[in-house]
FIPA-123008 format. One record per residue (C-alpha): residue number from 1; residue in one letter; x, y negated, z negated. Coordinates in pm, 1 decimal. Layout:
BEGIN
i,aa,xx,yy,zz
NUM,A,X,Y,Z
...
# end
This chain:
BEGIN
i,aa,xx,yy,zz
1,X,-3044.4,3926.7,-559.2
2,X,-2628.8,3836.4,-513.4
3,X,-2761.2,3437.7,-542.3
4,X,-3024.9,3497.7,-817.4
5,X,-2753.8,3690.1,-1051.1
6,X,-2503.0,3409.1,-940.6
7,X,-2738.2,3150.1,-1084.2
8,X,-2784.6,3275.5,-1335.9
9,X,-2456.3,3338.2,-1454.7
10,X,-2393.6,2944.0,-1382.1
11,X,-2644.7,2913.0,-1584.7
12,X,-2584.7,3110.2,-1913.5
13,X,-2189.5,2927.4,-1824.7
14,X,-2341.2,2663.6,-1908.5
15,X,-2544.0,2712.3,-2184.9
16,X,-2231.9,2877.7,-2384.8
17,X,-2024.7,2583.0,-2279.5
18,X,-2304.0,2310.3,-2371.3
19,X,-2277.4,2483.6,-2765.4
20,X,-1947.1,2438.8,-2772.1
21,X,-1792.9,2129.8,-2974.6
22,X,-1600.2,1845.2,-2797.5
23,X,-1331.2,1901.9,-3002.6
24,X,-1333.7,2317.1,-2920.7
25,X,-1340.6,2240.4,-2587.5
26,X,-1041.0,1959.3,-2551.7
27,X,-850.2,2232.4,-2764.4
28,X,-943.4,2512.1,-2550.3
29,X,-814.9,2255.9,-2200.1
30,X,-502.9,2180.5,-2394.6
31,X,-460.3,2552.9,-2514.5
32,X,-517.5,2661.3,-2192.8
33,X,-315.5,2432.5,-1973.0
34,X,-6.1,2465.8,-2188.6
35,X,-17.8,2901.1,-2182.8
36,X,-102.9,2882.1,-1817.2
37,X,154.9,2677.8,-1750.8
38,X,405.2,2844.0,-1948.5
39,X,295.1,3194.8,-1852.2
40,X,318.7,3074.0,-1482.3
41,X,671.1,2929.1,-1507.3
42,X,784.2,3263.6,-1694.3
43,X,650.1,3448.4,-1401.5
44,X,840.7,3252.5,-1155.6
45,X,1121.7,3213.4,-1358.3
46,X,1152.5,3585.3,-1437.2
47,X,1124.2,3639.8,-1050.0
48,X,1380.0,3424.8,-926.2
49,X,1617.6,3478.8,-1186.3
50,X,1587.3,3875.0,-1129.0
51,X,1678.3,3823.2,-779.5
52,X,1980.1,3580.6,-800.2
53,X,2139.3,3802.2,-1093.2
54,X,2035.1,4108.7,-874.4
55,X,2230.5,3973.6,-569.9
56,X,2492.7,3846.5,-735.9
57,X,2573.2,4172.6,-946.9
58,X,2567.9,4347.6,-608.2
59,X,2794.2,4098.1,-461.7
60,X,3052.1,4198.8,-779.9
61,X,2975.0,4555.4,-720.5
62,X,3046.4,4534.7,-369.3
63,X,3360.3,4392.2,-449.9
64,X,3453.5,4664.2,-717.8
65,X,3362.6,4923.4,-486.3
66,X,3617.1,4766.1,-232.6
67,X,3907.0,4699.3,-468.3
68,X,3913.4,5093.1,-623.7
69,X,3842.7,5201.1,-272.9
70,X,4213.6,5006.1,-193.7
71,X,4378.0,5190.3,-513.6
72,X,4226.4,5509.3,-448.3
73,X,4404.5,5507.7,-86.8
74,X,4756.5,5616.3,-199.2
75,X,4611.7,5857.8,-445.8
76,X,4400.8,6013.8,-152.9
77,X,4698.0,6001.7,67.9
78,X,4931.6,6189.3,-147.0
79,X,4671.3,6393.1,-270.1
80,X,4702.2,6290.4,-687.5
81,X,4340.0,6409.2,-764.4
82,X,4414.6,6340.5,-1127.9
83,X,4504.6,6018.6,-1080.7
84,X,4195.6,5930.5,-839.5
85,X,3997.5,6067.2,-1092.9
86,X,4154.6,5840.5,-1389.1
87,X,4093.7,5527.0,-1147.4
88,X,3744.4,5596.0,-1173.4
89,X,3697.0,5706.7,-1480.7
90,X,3816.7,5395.7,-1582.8
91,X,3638.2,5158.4,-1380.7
92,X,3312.1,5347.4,-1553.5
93,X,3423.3,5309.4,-1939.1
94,X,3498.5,4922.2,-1857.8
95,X,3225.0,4798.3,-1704.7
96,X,2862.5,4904.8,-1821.4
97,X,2726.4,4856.8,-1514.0
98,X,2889.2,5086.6,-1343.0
99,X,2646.4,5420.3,-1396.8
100,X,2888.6,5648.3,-1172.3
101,X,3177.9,5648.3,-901.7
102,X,3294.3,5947.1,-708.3
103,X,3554.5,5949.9,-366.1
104,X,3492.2,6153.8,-64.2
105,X,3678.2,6317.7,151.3
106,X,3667.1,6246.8,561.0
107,X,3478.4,6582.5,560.0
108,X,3226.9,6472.2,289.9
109,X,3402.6,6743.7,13.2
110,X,3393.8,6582.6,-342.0
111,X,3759.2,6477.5,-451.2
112,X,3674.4,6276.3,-783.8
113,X,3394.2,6197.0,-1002.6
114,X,3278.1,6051.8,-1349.7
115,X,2996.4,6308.4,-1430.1
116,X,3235.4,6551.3,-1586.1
117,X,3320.4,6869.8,-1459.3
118,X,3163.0,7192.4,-1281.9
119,X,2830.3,7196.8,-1171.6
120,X,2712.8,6842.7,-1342.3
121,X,2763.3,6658.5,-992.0
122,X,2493.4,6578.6,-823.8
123,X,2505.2,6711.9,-480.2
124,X,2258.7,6553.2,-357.5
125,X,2395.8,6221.2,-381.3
126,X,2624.5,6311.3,-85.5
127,X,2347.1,6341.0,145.3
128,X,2152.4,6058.1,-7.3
129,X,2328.9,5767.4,136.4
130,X,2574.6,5855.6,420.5
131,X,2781.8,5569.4,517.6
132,X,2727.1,5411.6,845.4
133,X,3015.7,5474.7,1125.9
134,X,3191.3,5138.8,1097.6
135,X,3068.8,4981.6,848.8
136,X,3270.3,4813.6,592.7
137,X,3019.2,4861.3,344.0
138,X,2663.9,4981.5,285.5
139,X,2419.8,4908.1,-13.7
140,X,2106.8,5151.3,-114.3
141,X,1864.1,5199.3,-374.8
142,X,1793.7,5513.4,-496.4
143,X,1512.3,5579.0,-770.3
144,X,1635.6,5772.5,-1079.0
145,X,1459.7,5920.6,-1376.7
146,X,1682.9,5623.4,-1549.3
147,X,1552.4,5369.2,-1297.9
148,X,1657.8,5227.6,-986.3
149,X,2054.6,5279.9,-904.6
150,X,2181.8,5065.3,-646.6
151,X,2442.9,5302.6,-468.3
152,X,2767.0,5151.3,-257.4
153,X,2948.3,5308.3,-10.8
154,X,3279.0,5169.8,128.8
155,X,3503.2,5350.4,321.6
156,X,3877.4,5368.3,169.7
157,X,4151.1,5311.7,419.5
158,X,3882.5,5224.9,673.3
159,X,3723.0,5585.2,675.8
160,X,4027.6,5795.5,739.9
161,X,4093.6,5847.5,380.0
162,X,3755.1,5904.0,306.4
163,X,3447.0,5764.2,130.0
164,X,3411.5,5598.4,-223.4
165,X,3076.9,5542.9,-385.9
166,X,2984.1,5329.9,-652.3
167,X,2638.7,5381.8,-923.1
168,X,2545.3,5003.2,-994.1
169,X,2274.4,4994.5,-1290.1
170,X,2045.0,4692.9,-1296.7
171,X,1956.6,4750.7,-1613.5
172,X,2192.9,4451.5,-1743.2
173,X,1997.0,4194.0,-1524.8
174,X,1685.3,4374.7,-1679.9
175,X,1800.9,4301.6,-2015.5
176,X,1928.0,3911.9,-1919.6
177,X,1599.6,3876.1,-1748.8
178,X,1405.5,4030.5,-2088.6
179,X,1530.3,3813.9,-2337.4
180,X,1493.6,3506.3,-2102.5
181,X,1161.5,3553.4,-2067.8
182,X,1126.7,3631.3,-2496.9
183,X,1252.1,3316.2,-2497.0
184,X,1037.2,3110.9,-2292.0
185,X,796.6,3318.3,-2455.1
186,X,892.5,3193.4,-2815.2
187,X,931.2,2831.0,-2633.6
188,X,595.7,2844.3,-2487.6
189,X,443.0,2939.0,-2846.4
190,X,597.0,2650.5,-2983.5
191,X,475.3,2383.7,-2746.4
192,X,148.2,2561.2,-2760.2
193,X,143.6,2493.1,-3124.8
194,X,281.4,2172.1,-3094.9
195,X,21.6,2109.5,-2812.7
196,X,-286.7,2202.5,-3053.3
197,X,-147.6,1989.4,-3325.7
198,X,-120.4,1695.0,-3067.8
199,X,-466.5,1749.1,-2955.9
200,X,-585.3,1778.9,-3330.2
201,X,-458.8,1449.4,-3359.4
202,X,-609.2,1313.2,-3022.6
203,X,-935.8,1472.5,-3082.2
204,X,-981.9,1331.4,-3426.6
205,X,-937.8,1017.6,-3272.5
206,X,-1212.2,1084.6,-2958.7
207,X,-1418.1,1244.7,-3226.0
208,X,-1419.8,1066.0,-3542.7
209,X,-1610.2,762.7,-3337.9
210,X,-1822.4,970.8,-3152.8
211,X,-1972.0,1116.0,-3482.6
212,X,-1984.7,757.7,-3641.9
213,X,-2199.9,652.6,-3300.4
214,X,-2423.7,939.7,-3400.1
215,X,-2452.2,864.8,-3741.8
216,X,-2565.6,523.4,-3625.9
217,X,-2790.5,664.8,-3389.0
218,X,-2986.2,854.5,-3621.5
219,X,-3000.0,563.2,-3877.0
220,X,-3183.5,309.7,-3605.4
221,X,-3331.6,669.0,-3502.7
222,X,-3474.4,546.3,-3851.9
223,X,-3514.0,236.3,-3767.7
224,X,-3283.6,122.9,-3982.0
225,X,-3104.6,-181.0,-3768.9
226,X,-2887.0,-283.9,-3990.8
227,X,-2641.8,29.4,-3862.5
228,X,-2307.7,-91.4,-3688.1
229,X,-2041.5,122.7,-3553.8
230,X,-1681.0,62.7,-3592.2
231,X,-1477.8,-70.4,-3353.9
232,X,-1160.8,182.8,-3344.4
233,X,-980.4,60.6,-3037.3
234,X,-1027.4,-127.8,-2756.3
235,X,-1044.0,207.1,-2492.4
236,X,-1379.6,322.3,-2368.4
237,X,-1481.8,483.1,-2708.3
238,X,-1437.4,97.6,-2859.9
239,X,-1682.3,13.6,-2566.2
240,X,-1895.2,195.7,-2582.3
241,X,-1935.1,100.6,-2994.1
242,X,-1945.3,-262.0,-2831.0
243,X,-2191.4,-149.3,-2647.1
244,X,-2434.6,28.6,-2854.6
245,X,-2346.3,-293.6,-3140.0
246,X,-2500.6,-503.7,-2889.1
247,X,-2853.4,-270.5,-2818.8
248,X,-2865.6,-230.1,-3177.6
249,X,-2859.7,-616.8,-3268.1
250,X,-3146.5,-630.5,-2938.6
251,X,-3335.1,-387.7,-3106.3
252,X,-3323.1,-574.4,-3426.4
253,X,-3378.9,-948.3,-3268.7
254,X,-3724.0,-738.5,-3117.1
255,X,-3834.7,-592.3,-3422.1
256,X,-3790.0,-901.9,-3574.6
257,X,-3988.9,-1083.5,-3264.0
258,X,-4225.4,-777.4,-3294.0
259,X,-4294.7,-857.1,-3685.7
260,X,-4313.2,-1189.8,-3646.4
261,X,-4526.8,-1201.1,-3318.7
262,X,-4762.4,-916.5,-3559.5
263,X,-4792.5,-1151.1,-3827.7
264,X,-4890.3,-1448.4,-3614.6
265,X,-5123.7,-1254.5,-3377.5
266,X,-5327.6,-1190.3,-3768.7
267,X,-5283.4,-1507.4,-3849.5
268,X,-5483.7,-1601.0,-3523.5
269,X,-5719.9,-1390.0,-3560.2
270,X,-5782.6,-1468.4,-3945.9
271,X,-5785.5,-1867.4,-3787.5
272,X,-5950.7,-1773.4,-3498.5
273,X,-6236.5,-1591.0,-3735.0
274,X,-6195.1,-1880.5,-3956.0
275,X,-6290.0,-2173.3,-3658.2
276,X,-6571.6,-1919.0,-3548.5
277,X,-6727.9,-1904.7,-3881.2
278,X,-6710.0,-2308.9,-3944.0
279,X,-6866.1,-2349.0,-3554.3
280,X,-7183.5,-2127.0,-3622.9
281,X,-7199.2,-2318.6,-4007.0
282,X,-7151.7,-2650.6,-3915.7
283,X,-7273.7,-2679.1,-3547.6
284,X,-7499.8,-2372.3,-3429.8
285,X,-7657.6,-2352.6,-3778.7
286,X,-7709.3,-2708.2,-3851.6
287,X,-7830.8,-2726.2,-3496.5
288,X,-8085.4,-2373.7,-3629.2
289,X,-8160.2,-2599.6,-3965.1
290,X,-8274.8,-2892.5,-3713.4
291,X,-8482.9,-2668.1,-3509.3
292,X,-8661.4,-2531.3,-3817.7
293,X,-8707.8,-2870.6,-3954.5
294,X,-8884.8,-2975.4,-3602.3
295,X,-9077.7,-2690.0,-3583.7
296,X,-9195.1,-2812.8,-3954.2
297,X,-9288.5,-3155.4,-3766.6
298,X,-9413.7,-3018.1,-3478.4
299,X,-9686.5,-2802.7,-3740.6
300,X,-9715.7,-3120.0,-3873.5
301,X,-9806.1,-3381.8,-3570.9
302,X,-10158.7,-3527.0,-3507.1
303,X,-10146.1,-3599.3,-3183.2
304,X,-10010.2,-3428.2,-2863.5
305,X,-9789.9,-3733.8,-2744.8
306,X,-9562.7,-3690.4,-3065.6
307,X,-9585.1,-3372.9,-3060.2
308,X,-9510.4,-3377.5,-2681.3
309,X,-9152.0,-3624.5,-2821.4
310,X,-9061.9,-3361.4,-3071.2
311,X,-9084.9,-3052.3,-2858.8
312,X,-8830.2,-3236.8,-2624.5
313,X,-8587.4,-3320.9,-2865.5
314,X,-8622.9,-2956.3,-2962.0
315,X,-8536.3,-2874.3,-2610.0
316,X,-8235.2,-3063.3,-2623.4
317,X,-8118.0,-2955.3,-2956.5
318,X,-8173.5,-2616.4,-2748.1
319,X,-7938.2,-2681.7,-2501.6
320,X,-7677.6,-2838.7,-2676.6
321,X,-7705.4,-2538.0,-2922.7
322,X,-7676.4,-2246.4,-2630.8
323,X,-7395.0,-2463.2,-2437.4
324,X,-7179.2,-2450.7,-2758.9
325,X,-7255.6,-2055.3,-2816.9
326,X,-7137.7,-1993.4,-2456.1
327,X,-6836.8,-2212.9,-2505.2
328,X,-6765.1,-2050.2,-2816.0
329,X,-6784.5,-1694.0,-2649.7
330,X,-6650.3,-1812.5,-2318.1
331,X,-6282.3,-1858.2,-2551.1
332,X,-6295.9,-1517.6,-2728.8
333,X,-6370.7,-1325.1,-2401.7
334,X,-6494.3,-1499.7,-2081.4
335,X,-6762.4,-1263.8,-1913.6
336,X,-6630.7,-1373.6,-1588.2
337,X,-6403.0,-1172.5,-1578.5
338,X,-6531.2,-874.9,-1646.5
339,X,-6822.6,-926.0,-1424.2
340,X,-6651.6,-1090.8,-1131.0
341,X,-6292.6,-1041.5,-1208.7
342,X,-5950.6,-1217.4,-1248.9
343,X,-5962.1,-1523.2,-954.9
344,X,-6300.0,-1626.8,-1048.2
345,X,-6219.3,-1620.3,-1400.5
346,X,-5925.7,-1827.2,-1349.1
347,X,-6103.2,-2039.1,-1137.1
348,X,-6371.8,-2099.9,-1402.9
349,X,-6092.6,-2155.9,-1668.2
350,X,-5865.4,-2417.7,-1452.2
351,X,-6174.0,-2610.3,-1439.4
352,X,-6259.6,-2660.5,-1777.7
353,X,-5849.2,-2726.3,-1746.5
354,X,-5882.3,-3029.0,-1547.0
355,X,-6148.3,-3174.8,-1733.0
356,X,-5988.8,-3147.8,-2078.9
357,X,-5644.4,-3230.4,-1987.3
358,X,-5672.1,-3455.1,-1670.2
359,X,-5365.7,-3220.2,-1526.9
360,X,-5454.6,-3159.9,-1162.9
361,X,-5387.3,-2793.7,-1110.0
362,X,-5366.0,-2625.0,-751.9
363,X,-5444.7,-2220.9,-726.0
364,X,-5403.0,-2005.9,-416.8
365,X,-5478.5,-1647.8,-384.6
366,X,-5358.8,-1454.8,-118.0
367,X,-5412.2,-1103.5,-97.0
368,X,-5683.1,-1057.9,-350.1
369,X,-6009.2,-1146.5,-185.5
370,X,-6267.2,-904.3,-285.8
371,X,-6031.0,-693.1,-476.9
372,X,-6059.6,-560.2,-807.2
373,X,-5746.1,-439.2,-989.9
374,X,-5721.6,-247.5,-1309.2
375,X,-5913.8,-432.4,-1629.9
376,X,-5647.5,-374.6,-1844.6
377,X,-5411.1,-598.0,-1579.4
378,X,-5661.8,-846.3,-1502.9
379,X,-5696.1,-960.4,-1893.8
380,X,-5286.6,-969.7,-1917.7
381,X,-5245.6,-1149.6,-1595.6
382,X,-5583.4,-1381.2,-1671.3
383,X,-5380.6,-1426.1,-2057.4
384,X,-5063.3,-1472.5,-1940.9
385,X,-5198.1,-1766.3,-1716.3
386,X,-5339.1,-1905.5,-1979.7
387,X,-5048.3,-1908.4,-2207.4
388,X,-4837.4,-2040.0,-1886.5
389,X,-5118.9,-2358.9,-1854.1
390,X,-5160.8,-2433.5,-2215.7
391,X,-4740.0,-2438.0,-2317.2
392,X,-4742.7,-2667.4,-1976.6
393,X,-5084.9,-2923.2,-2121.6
394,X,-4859.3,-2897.3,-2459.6
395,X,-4482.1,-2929.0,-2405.1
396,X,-4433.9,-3001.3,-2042.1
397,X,-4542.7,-3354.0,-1980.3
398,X,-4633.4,-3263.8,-1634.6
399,X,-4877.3,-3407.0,-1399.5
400,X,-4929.9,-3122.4,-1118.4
401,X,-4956.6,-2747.2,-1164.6
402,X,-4967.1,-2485.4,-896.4
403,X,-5062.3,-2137.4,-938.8
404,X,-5009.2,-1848.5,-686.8
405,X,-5150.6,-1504.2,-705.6
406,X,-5039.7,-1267.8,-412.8
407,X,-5096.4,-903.0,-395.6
408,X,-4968.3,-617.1,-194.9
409,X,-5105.8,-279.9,-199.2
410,X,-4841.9,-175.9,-445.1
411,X,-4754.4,-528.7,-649.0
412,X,-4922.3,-784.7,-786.5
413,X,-4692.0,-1153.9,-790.6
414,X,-4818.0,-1441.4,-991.1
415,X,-4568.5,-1785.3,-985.6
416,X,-4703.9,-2059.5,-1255.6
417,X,-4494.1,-2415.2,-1122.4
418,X,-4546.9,-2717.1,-1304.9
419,X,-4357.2,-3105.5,-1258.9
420,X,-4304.0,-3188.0,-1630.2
421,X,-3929.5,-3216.7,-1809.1
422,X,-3842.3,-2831.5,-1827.0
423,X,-3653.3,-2679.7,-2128.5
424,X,-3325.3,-2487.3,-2175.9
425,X,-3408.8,-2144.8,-2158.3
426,X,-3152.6,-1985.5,-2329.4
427,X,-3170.2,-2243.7,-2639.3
428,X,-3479.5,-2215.9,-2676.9
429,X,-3437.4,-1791.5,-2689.4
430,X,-3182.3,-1794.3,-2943.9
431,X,-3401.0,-2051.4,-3174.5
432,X,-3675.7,-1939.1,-3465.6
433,X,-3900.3,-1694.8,-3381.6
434,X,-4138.0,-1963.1,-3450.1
435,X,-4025.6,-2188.5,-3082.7
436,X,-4032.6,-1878.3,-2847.3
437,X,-4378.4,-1702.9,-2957.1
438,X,-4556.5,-1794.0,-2657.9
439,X,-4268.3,-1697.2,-2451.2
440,X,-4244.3,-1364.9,-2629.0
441,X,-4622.7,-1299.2,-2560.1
442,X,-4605.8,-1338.7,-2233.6
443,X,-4341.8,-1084.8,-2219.8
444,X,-4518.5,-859.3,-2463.6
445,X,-4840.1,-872.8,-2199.3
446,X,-4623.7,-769.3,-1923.7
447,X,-4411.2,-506.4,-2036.6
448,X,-4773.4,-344.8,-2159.5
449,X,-4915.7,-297.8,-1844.0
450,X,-4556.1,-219.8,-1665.6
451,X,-4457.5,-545.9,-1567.0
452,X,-4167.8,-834.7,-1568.5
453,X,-4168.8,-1178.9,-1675.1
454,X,-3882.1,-1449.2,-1558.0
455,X,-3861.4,-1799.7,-1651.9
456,X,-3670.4,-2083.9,-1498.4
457,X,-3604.2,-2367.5,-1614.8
458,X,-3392.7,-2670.0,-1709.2
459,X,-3405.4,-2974.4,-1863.6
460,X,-3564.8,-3265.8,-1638.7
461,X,-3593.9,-2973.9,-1367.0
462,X,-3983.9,-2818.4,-1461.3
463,X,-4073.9,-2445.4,-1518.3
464,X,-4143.0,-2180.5,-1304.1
465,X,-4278.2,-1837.8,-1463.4
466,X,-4246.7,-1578.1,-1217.0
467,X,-4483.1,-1268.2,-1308.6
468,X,-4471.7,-924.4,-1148.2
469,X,-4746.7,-630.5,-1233.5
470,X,-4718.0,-314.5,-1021.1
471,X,-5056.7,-170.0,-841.5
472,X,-5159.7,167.0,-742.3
473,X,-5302.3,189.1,-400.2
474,X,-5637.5,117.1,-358.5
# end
C-alpha cells in the first residue's frame, strides 16, 4: 500500500512537472537555488554571528563586573553605601546592556542595588546564582519574563568584601543579529531579482530556438520541406538546428526521389502497357490473322497432302505464337516464382540472362533448399536481383557475375558481384534523380519488406550490392 501510494505520487510529480514550461521550470531552479542559498547562509550567518557577539559581550561584561567589583572595595570597606550605590547606578545608566547590578555582603545581605528602593529587589536573585568558593568569576543564564539575562558574579576583594553581580541583556546582540539578517534578507531579494532577470535573459535565449525548431517541426509535420531553422549559436541548441537542417534537406532529397521514382514507376507502366499492347497487335494478332487466313486455306484445299502442309505451318505459327505469349507474361510476372519460389525463379531468369547477354553468371544458394520465405520478400529479393543484373548487362562492362543467396533462420543475405569498371558511389548519389533511379529502387524494395541495401564500389574496382531481408522463424 506504502509503495503503491509512493508510485503514485512519483507519478502525479511527474505529470505536474511534465506541464510545466521550460522556461517556468529554469526560473523556478534559478529562483530556488538563489533563496535556498541565501536563506541557508542567513541561517548560518545569524548563528555564528549570535554566538561570537554573545561571547564577546560576556567577555566585556565579565570585565565590567570585575572593574566595579575593584571600586566597590573601598566603598564596602569603609562602609559608604551611598557611594556603592552611585557606582552602580552609574554603570547601569551608561551602558544599555547592563539590565541590573547589586553588591553583597560576605553574609549574602543586600548592600546596593539599581532596582530602586524597598521591596522592588528581587530576592530571589540572591539564591539564584551563588558564587562558587574560589572562583574568580562565574557566568549564568537565568530566563526572565524580558528574556534571557546572563547574570555575573565576581567576588570584590577576593570574597572578603563580598559579592557583586552584574544583569547582562542580550538583547543588543539580538538587535545586531536582527538587522543583519534584514539585510541579507533585502540582499538576497535583490540577487533573487537580479537572478530571475538573468535567467529571463538566458531562457529567452534556450527558448526562442527551441520554439523556432518546433515551428519547423510542425511545418515538415506538413510536409512542407522547405522549413529551416536558424542557426543562433554554435552551443548544442545551434546543433541541434544543424542537425534537424540536415534531416530536413534528407527528407526533402527523398520526397523528391519519392516523386520522381512515382512518376517514372507510371511512366513504366504506361510504356510497359504501351509495348504489351503493340506485342499482342503486331505479333500475337498478326500471328491470330495468319491462323484465320490458314484455316480459310485449309477449308479451301483439295487434297489431303496440302492440306496435310498447311496444318503444319499452322502448327508452327502455333508455337511461335504461345512461346511469345509466355515470354510476354514470363516479364510482367514469372509464374515460377510463385509456384516454385525465389531460387528457381532466379535460376530460370539467369538463364534467359546468359543467352541474351553472353555474361556468364554464377549463383549459389546456401541455406535455402526447399524453403519457402514470405511472397512479399521473394518478389523484392527476385526484383532487386534483377535490377542488380540488368544495371550490370547495361553500365558495367563486365564479363562474370556471381550471385549468393544465404539464409539463416532469422536473415536472409543476398551479395550481387560483378568484374566490370565500377562507379563512384557517392557521385553518382548526389547526381539527377534521373542517374540513381535504379539505385533508389532497390532501396525502395528493401526498406518495404524491412531490409538494407549497401553498395560498393569504385571506379575500375566492380560493384558489389550487399542485400539483407530479415526472416521469421520457420
Amino acid at each position: 500500500m506504502r509503495w503503491h501510494f509512493l508510485h503514485q505520487a512519483r507519478e502525479r510529480f511527474w505529470e505536474i512537472a511534465g506541464g510545466v514550461s521550460v522556461r517556468t521550470k529554469i526560473l523556478g531552479i534559478v529562483l530556488g537555488g538563489t533563496v535556498l542559498f541565501g536563506l541557508t547562509t542567513i541561517l548560518q550567518v545569524r548563528y555564528a554571528l549570535y554566538h561570537v557577539l554573545v561571547a564577546r559581550t560576556q567577555d566585556w561584561g565579565i570585565a565590567m563586573a570585575s572593574d566595579l567589583a575593584a571600586r566597590s572595595t573601598d566603598l564596602i570597606l569603609i562602609n559608604d553605601l551611598m557611594g556603592l550605590h552611585r557606582l552602580l547606578r552609574d554603570a547601569v545608566d551608561h551602558n544599555p546592556e547592563l539590565r541590573y547590578a547589586f553588591a553583597l555582603s560576605p553574609e549574602g545581605e543586600v548592600l546596593a542595588h539599581t532596582f530602586g528602593t524597598g521591596p522592588e529587589f528581587p530576592v530571589g536573585l540572591v539564591e539564584a546564582h551563588p558564587l562558587p568558593p574560589g572562583a574568580s568569576h562565574h557566568l549564568q543564564p537565568l530566563r526572565t519574563p524580558e528574556g534571557v539575562i546572563w547574570d555575573i558574579a565576581v567576588p570584590v576583594f577576593r570574597g572578603q568584601a563580598g559579592v557583586l553581580r552584574l544583569g547582562l541583556r542580550d538583547t543588543g546582540v539580538r538587535a545586531a543579529v536582527d538587522a543583519l539578517t534584514v539585510r541579507l534578507l533585502v540582499t538576497t531579494l535583490v540577487v533573487s531579482t537580479l537572478s530571475i532577470g538573468i535567467a529571463l535573459f538566458l531562457t529567452h535565449l534556450i527558448v526562442r530556438p527551441i520554439r523556432g525548431l518546433v515551428a519547423m517541426t510542425e511545418r515538415v509535420a506538413r510536409r512542407d520541406f522547405t522549413a529551416r531553422a536558424a542557426v543562433w549559436a554554435k552551443d548544442e541548441i545551434g546543433a541541434l538546428a544543424q542537425a534537424f537542417n540536415a534531416m530536413v534537406e534528407e527528407l526533402a532529397q527523398q520526397e523528391r526521389m519519392r516523386a520522381f521514382y512515382i512518376q517514372r514507376i507510371i511512366e513504366a507502366q504506361e510504356e510497359e502497357r504501351r509495348r504489351i499492347a503493340r506485342e499482342l497487335h503486331d505479333e500475337t494478332g498478326q500471328a491470330l490473322a495468319s491462323l484465320r487466313v490458314g484455316l480459310r486455306n485449309i477449308e479451301q484445299a483439295l487434297d489431303p497432302e496440302t492440306m496435310r502442309s498447311r496444318l503444319q505451318d499452322m502448327y508452327r505459327l502455333v508455337d511461335e505464337t504461345l512461346n511469345r505469349v509466355r515470354r510476354l507474361a514470363f516479364e510482367l510476372r514469372p509464374s515460377v516464382l510463385d509456384d516454385l519460389g525465389l531460387v528457381a525463379a532466379l535460376e530460370r531468369y539467369i538463364r534467359d540472362y546468359r543467352e541474351r547477354f553472353g555474361i556468364e553468371v554464377e549463383m549459389q544458394v546456401i541455406g535455402l533448399d526447399g524453403r519457402r520465405i514470405p511472397p512479399a520478400i521473394e518478389t523484392a529479393v527476385y526484383r532487386i536481383v534483377q535490377e542488380a543484373l540488368t544495371n550490370a548487362a547495361k553500365y558495367a562492362g563486365c564479363q562474370r557475375i556471381s550471385v549468393l543467396l544465404q539464409a539463416s533462420p532469422r536473415l536472409l543475405s543476398v551479395i550481387v558481384e560483378d568484374d566490370g569498371c565500377g562507379f563512384d558511389v557517392d557521385r553518382v548519389l548526389r547526381e539527377e534523380p534521373g542517374n540513381r533511379l535504379g539505385i533508389y529502387g532497390m532501396r525502395e524494395r528493401a526498406q518495404l519488406v524491412g531490409g538494407s541495401l549497401a553498395i560498393e564500389s569504385a571506379p575500375g574496382q566492380g560493384t558489389t550490392i550487399y542485400l539483407r531481408v530479415p526472416l521469421e522463424d520457420s
